[in-house]
N, CA, C and O of each residue as an XYZ file, in Angstrom:
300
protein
N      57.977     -6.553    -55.657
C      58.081     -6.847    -57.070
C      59.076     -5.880    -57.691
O      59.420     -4.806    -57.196
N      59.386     -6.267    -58.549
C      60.678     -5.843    -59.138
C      60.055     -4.487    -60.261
O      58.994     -4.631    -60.870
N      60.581     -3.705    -60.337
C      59.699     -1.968    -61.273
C      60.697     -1.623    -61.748
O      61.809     -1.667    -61.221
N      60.301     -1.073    -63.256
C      61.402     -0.737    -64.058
C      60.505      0.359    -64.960
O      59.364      0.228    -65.405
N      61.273      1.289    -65.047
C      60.627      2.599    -65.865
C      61.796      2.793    -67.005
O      63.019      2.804    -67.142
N      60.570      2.937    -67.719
C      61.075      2.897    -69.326
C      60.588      4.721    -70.204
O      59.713      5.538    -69.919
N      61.246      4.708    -70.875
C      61.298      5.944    -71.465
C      60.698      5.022    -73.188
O      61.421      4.324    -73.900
N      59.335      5.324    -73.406
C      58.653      4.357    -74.877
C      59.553      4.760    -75.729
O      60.456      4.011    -76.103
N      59.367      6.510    -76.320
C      60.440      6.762    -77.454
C      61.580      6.051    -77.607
O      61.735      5.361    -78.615
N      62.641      6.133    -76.513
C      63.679      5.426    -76.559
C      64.195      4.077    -76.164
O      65.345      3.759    -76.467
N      63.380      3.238    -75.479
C      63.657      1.941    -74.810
C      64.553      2.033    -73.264
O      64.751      1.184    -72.395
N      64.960      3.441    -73.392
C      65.890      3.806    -72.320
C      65.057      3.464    -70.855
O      63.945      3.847    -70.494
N      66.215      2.449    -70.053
C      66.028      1.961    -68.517
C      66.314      3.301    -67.654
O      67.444      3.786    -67.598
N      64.824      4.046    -66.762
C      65.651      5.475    -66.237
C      65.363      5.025    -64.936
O      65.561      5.818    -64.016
N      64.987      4.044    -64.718
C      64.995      3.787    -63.127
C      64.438      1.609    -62.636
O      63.380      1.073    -62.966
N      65.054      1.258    -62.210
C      64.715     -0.158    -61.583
C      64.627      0.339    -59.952
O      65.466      1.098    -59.465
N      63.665     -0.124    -59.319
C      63.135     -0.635    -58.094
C      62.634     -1.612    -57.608
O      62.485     -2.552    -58.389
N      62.218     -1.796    -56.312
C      61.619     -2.699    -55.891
C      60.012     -2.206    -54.991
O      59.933     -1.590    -53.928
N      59.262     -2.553    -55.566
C      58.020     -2.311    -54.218
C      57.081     -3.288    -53.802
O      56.511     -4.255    -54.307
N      57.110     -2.788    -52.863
C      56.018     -4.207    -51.808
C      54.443     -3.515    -52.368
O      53.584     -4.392    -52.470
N      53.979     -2.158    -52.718
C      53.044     -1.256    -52.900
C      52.826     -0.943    -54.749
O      52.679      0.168    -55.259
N      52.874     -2.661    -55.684
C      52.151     -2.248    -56.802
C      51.333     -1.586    -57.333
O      51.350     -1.030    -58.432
N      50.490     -1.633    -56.461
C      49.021     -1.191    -56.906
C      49.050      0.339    -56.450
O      48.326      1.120    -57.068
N      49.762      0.764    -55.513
C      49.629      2.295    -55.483
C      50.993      2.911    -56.120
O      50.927      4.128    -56.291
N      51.978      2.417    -56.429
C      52.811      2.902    -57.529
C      52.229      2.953    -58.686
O      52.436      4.111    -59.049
N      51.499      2.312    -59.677
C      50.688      2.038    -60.388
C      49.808      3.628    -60.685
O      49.877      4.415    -61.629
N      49.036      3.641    -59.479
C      47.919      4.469    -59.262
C      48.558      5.748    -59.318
O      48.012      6.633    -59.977
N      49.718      5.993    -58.680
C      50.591      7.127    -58.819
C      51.330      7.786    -59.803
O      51.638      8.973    -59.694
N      51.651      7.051    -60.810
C      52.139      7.304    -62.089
C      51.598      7.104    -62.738
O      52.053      6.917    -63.866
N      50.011      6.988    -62.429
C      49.037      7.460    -63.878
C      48.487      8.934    -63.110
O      47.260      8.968    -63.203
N      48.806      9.650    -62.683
C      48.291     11.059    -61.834
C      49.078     11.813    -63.450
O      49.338     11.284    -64.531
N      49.254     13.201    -62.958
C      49.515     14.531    -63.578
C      51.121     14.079    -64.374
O      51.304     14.042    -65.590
N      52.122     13.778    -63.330
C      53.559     13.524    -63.897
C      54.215     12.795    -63.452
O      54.063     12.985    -62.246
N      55.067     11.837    -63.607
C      56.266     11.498    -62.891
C      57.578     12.018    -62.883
O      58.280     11.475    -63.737
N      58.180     12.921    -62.185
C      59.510     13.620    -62.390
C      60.683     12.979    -61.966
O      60.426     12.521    -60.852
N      61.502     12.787    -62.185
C      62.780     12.646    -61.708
C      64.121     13.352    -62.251
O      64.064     13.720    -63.424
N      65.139     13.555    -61.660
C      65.731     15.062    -61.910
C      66.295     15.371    -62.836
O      67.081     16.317    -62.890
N      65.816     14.169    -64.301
C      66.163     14.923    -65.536
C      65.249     15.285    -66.529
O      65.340     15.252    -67.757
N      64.127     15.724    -65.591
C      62.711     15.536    -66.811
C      61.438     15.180    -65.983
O      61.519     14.828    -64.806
N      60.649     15.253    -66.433
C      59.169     15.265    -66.459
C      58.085     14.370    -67.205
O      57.335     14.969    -67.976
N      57.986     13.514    -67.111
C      57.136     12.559    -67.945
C      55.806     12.109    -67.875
O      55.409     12.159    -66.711
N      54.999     11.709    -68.628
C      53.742     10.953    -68.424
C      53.789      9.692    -68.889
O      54.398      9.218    -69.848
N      52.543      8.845    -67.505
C      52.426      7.462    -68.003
C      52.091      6.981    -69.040
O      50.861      6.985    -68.991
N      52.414      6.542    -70.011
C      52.076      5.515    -71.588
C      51.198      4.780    -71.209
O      49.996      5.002    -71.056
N      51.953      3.632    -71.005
C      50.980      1.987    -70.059
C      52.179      1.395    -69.436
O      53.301      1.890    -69.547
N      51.979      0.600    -68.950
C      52.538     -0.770    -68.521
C      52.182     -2.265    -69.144
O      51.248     -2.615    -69.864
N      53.516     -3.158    -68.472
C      53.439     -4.739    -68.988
C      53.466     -5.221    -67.447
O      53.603     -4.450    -66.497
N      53.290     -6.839    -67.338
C      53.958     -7.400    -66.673
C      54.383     -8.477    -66.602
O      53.631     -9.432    -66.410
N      55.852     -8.630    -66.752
C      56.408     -9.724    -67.411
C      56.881    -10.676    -66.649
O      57.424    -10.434    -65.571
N      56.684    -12.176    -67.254
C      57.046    -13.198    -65.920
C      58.373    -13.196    -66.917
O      58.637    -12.573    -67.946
N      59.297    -14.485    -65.893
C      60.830    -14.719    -66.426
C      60.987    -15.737    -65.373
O      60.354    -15.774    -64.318
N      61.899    -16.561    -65.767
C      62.674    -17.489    -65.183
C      63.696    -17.180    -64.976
O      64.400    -17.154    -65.985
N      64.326    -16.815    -63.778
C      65.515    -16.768    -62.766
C      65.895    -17.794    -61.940
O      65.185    -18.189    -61.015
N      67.637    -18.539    -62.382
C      67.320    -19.390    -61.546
C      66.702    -20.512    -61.227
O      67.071    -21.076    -60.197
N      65.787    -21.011    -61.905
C      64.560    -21.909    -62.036
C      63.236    -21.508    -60.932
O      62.666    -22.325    -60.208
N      62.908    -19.917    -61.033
C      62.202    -19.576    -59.930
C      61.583    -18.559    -60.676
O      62.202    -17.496    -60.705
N      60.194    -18.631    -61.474
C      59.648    -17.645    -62.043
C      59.180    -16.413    -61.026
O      58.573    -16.632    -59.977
N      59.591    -14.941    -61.539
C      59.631    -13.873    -61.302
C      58.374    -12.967    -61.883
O      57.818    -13.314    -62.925
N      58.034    -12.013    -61.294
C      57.268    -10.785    -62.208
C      58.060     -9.529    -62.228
O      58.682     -9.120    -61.248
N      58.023     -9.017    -63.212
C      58.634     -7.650    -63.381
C      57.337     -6.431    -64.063
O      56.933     -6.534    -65.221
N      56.941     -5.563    -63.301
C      56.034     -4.241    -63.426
C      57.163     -3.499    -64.386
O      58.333     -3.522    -64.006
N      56.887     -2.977    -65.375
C      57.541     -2.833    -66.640
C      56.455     -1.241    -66.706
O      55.259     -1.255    -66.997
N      57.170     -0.136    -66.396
C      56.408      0.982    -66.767
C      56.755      2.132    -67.944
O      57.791      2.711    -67.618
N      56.250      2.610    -69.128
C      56.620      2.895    -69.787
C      55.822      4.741    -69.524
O      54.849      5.295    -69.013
N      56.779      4.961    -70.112
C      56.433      6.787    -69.696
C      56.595      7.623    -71.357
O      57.252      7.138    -72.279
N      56.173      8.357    -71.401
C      56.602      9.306    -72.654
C      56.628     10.884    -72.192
O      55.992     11.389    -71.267
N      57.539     11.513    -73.094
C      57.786     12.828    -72.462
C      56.625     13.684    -72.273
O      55.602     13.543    -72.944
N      56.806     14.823    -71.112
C      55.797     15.399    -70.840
C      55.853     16.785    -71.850
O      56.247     17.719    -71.152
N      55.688     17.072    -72.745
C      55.637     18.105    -73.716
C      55.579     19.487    -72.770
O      56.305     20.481    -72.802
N      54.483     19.178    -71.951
C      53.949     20.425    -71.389
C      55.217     21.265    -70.172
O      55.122     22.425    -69.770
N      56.201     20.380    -69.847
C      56.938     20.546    -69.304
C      58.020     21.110    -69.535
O      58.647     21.813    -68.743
N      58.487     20.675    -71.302
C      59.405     21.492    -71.621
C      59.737     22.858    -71.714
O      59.022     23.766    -72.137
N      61.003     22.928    -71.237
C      60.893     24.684    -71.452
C      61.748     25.116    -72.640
O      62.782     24.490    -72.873
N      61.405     26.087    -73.363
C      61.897     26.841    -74.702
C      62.336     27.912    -74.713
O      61.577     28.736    -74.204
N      63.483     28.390    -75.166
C      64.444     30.017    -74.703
C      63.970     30.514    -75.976
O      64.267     31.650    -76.343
């Protein structure tokens, strides 16, 4: 299925994938953080959206994240 991580504040697309393993991607980015190497985030919620491609309806896992406060660092 097709995975797309969303940044809520901004609408910003910070990552599209693909996984055969919904349900434990899912399970994994509701844990402590999701990082990737510009930041630190926590899970919001998720959607999951059908669409027509093609004439061949699709699902898309739609994950929305918001910043991890606790992560930021301050000089």
């Amino acid at each position: 299925m097709n995975v797309v991580f969303v940044i809520t504040a901004t609408g910003e697309e910070v990552l599209e994938m693909v996984s055969t393993d919904v349900a434990g991607l899912l399970a994994a980015v509701q844990g402590e953080t999701v990082t990737f190497p510009f930041g630190s985030f926590k899970y919001d919620f998720h959607t999951l959206d059908h669409y027509l491609e093609e004439s061949v309806y699709r699902q898309e896992l739609v994950i929305y994240l918001k910043v991890d406060n606790s992560q930021v660092t301050t000089l």
